[in-house]
N, C-alpha and C positions, 0 to 999 in steps of 0.2 A: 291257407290251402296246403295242400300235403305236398312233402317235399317230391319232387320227381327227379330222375337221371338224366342223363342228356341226351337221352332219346324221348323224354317229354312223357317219359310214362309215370304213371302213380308210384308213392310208395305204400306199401299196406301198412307198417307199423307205423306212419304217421298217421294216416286217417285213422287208425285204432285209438293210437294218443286225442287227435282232435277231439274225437265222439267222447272221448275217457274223460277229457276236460271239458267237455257239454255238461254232463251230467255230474261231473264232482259240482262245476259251479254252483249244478240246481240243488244237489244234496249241504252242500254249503250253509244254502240260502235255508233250507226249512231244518237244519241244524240252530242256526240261530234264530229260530222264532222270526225267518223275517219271508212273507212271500214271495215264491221262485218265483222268476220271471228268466227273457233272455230278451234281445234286443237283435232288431236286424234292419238292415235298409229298406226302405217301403216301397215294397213293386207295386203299391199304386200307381194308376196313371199320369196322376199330376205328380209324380216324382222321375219318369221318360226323362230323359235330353237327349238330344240326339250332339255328341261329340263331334262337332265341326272338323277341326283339326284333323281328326284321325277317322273321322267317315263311318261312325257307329251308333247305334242307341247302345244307351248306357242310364247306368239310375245314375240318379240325383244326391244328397248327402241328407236328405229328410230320412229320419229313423224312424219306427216304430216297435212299443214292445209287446209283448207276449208276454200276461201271469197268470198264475193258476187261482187264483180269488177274486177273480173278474168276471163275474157272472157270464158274461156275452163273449169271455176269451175262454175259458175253463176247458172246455171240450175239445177244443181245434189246440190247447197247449197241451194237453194227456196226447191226446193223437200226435202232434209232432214227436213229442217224447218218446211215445211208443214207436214210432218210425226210427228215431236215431237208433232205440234197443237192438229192434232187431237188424238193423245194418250194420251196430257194431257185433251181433252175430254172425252176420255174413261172412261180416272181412276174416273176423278172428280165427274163421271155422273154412276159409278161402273159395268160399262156395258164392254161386251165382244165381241170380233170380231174373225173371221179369218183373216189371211192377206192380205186373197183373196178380204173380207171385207173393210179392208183397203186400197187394187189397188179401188175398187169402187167409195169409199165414197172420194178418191181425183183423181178421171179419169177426171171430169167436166173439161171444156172450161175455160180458163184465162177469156175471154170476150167475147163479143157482138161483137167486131173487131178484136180481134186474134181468130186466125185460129190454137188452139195450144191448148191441153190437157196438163195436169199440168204431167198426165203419159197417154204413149201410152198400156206397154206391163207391167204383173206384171215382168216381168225380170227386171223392171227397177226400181220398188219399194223394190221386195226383198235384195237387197243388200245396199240398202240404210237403211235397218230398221236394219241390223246388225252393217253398220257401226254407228248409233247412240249409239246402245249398246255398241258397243265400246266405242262411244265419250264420253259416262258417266258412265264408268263400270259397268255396266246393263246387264239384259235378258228380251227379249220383251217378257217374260211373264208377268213381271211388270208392263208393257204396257198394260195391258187385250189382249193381243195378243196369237193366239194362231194359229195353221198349223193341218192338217189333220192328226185324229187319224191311228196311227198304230202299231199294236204288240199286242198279250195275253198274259197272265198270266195262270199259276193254281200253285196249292199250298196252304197249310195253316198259309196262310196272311189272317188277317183282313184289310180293307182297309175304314177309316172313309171320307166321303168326303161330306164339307160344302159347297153347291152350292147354290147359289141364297139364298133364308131363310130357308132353308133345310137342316137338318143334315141326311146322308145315310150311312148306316154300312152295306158293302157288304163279305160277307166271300169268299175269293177266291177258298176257298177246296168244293163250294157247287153249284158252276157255270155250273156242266154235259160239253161236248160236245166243248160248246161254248168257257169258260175261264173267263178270266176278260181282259174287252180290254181297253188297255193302253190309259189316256190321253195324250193330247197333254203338259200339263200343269202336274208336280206331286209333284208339290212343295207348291204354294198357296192353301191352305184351304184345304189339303187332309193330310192325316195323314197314315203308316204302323205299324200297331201295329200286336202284339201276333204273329210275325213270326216265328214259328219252324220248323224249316229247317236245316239239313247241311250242306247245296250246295247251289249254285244257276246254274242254267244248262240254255246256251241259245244255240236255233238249229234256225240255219238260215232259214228252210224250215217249212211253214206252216204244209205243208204237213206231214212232220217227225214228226213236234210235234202233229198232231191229234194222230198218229201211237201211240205214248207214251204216250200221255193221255191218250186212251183207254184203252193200258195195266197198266194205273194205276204205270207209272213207278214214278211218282210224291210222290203217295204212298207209294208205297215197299223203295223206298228209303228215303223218308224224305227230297226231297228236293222242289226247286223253278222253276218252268219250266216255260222260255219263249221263245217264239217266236218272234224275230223283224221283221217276213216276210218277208226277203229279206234285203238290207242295212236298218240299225237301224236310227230311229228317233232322234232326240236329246229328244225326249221325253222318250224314251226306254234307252238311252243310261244315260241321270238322273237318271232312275227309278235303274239300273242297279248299279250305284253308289253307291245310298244312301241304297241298301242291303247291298253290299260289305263296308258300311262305320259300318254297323251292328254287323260286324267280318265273314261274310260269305265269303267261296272260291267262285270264280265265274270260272265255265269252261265253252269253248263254242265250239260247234259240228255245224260244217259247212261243205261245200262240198271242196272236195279236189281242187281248181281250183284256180285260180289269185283273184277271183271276191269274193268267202268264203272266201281266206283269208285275202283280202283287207278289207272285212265287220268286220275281227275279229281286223286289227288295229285300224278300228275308235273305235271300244269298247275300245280298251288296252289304245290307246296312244291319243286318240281325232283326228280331222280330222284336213288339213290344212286349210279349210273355215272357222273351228269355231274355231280355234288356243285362241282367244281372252277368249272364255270360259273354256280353256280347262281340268282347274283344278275340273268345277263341274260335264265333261260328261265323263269324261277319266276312266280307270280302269286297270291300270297300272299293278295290280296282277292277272287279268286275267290270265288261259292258256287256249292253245288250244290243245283239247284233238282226232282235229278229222274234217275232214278222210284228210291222208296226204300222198302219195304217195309211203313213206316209210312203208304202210301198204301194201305194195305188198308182201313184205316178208315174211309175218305172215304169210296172209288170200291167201291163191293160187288160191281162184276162181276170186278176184279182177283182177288179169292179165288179165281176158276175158272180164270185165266189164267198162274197159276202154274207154273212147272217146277222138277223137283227137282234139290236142288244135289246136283253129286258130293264125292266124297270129296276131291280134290282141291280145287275152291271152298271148302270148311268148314275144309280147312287151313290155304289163303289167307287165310281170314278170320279164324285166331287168329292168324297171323304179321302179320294188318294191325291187330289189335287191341294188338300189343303194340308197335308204332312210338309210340314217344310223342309224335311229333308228333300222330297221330290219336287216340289214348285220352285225351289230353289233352282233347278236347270230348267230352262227355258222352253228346251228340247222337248223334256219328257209335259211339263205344262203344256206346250201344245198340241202333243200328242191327246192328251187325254181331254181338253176341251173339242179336239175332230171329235172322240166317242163318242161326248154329251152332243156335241151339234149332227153330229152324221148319223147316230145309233144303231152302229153299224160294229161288228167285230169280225176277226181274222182268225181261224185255224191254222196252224200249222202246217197240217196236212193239204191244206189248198195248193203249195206249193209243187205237189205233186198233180198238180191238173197237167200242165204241157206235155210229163215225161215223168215214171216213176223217179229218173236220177236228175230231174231240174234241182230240186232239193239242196243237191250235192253244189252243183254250181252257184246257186244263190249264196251258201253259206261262204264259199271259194272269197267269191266277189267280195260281199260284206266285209270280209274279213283284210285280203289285198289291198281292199279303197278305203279301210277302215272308217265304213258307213254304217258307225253304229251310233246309243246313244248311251250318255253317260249314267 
C-alpha cells in the first residue's frame, strides 16, 4: 500500500511507483518470452472469514492469478491493465475522476477493424477496479478515483479540506438545514479536527435525521449525527471509522426490518464485496440501539404500527440468520427468528406516532440504559 503521513493520507509518488511496478513486472514477463500474469487474493466467496478477534470480514490466504493466454482470463486481464494505465495517468497528472469517468475515458473501440469496446457496461469496469485494489493492497482513492457523494453530517467537527490549491475550513455545527455532505474520498487531503462530541449517532433515514437536526438533538446531547441515506457508502463507512478510531461510541438507529439491519452490519463488520478492505471501513464496536422488534414490549402503540414483511424480507432474514458472524449473538438470532415467525417489520419513522420529538426520547433512553444490541 502507498506510504501515508500521519494524518493517514495517501502518498502520490508511492502509488505512482506501485502502478510503475505493476506493469514493469508484466513488461518483464513478455520480455522474456514467458506469459504475464499478476496474482491476487481471491474475493471469492469461499475465501470471506470473518476475523473473530478483531470483528471484521476479511479474505482468506487462497490466491488467484490473472494471464493474458488464458483464453477465459484474456479480456478481464487487458481491461485491468488498462485500468491501472490510466490511473497511473491520473495520479501522475494529480487529476480526479469518477469511476463513471473511468468506464468513459476507456469505453473507445480497440480499432478501426474490431468491432469491440475495451468496456461495454460500467458493471464490467467496476469490479475490476477493486480487484486491482486488491492486487496491490490499495483503495482507488489512491487512484484519484472517486464514486458518488452520499451521507451528512452535523455536529461540532471542523473539517479542513485541501482541494485543488485551496485550503477550506468548514465547521460542521454551522451548516443549518443542509449538514456537511460526506465525500466520496475522507482520507486524502481532508483532515477532522476539534471534534467534541460523545457519541457518534448514524440514522439510516434521511428523513429521521432532518427530524433531529431541527430539534437540535445534535446539540442537547453533544453528539455526531449522520445520515448514510439508506445503505452507507464506503465513503461514510471511512468516515465512520476514523471518529470511532478517536475513542467515540458509535450507535446506530435504523429501521426495524432485514434491510436496517443488514445496513447496520456493513457498518459493524464491513461488507462481503469489500472484505479486502475491511479493516479500514468496519466498525466492529458499533451497536445498534434501534428500532428492533423487541420494542413491541415497551412501546404498545408499536403493535399497530407495524407492516408486513414480504417474502423476500423473511428470506433475507434466514440468510442473515445463518452469517455467523450475526447468529453468533444470541440477541440479534432472536431478533430475526421474531421476523421469520411474526412477519412483521418496523420503520423508523413509526417512532414518531406519539409526538414528532418521542424519536428524540427513545434514542435518550436507548442509549442511558444502554438497551441496545450487539
Amino acid at each position: 500500500m502507498p506510504k501515508r503521513d500521519d494524518k493517514g493520507q495517501g502518498d502520490g509518488a508511492g502509488t505512482l511507483k506501485m502502478l510503475e511496478n505493476f506493469g514493469d513486472e508484466l513488461l518483464d514477463d513478455v520480455k522474456a518470452y514467458k506469459n504475464p500474469k499478476f496474482t491476487m487474493l481471491s474475493r471469492a466467496k469461499s475465501n470471506i472469514i470473518f476475523e473473530e478477534k478483531r470483528g471484521y470480514l476479511t479474505l482468506g490466504k487462497s490466491r488467484e492469478e490473472r494471464n493474458f493466454l488464458n483464453v477465459a482470463q484474456s479480456k478481464r486481464f487487458m481491461q485491468t491493465v488498462a485500468i491501472a494505465a490510466k490511473c497511473h495517468k491520473f495520479v501522475s497528472e494529480n487529476l480526479h475522476t469518477s469511476i463513471r469517468g473511468l468506464f468513459y475515458q476507456l469505453k473507445y473501440s480497440l480499432g478501426e477493424d474490431v468491432d469491440e469496446n475495451i468496456f461495454s457496461e460500467q458493471t464490467e469496469s467496476n469490479p475490476l477496479i477493486e480487484d486491482l485494489e486488491a492486487a496491490l493492497n490499495t483503495k482507488r482513492e489512491f487512484f484519484n478515483l472517486y464514486a458518488t457523494r452520499k451521507g451528512v453530517l452535523a455536529g461540532n467537527v471542523r473539517v479542513i479540506d485541501r482541494f485543488g490549491n485551496e485550503r477550506t475550513e468548514t465547521d460542521a455545527s454551522k451548516m443549518g438545514r443542509s449538514g456537511w455532505t460526506i465525500p466520496s474520498d475522507v482520507d486524502n487531503d481532508i483532515e477532522f479536527v476539534d471534534v467534541k462530541a460523545r457519541y457518534i449517532l448514524v440514522v439510516e433515514k434521511d428523513a429521521v435525521w432532518q427530524r433531529l437536526n431541527e430539534d437540535g438533538f445534535w446539540k442537547k446531547e453533544n453528539c455526531v449525527l449522520i445520515s448514510p441515506q439508506g445503505q452507507a457508502t464506503r465513503g461514510t463507512r471511512r468516515l465512520i471509522r476514523k471518529l470511532a478510531d478517536m475513542g467515540l461510541p458509535v450507535y446506530v438507529f435504523n429501521d426495524g426490518d432485514v434491510w436496517g439491519w443488514y445496513i447496520y452490519w456493513t457498518i459493524k463488520t464491513g461488507s462481503i464485496n469489500l472484505a479486502y478492505i475491511g479493516n479500514e471501513i468496519a466498525t466492529p464496536e458499533a451497536r445498534f440501539i434501534g428500532v428492533t422488534l423487541s420494542d413491541m414490549k415497551r412501546y404498545d402503540f408499536l403493535r399497530n404500527m407495524t407492516m408486513r414483511a414480504s417474502e423476500a424480507d423473511l428470506k433475507r432474514a434466514q440468510e442473515m440468520l445463518e452469517y455467523p458472524w450475526i447468529n453468533r449473538h444470541k440477541e440479534w438470532a432472536e431478533e430475526l427468528k421474531s421476523a421469520i415467525k411474526l412477519k412483521v417489520k418496523l420503520e423508523q419513522d413509526t417512532l414518531q406516532g406519539p409526538r414528532l420529538t418521542f424519536i428524540d426520547d427513545y434514542i435518550r433512553d436507548k442509549i442511558k440504559n444502554r438497551e441496545f444490541l450487539p
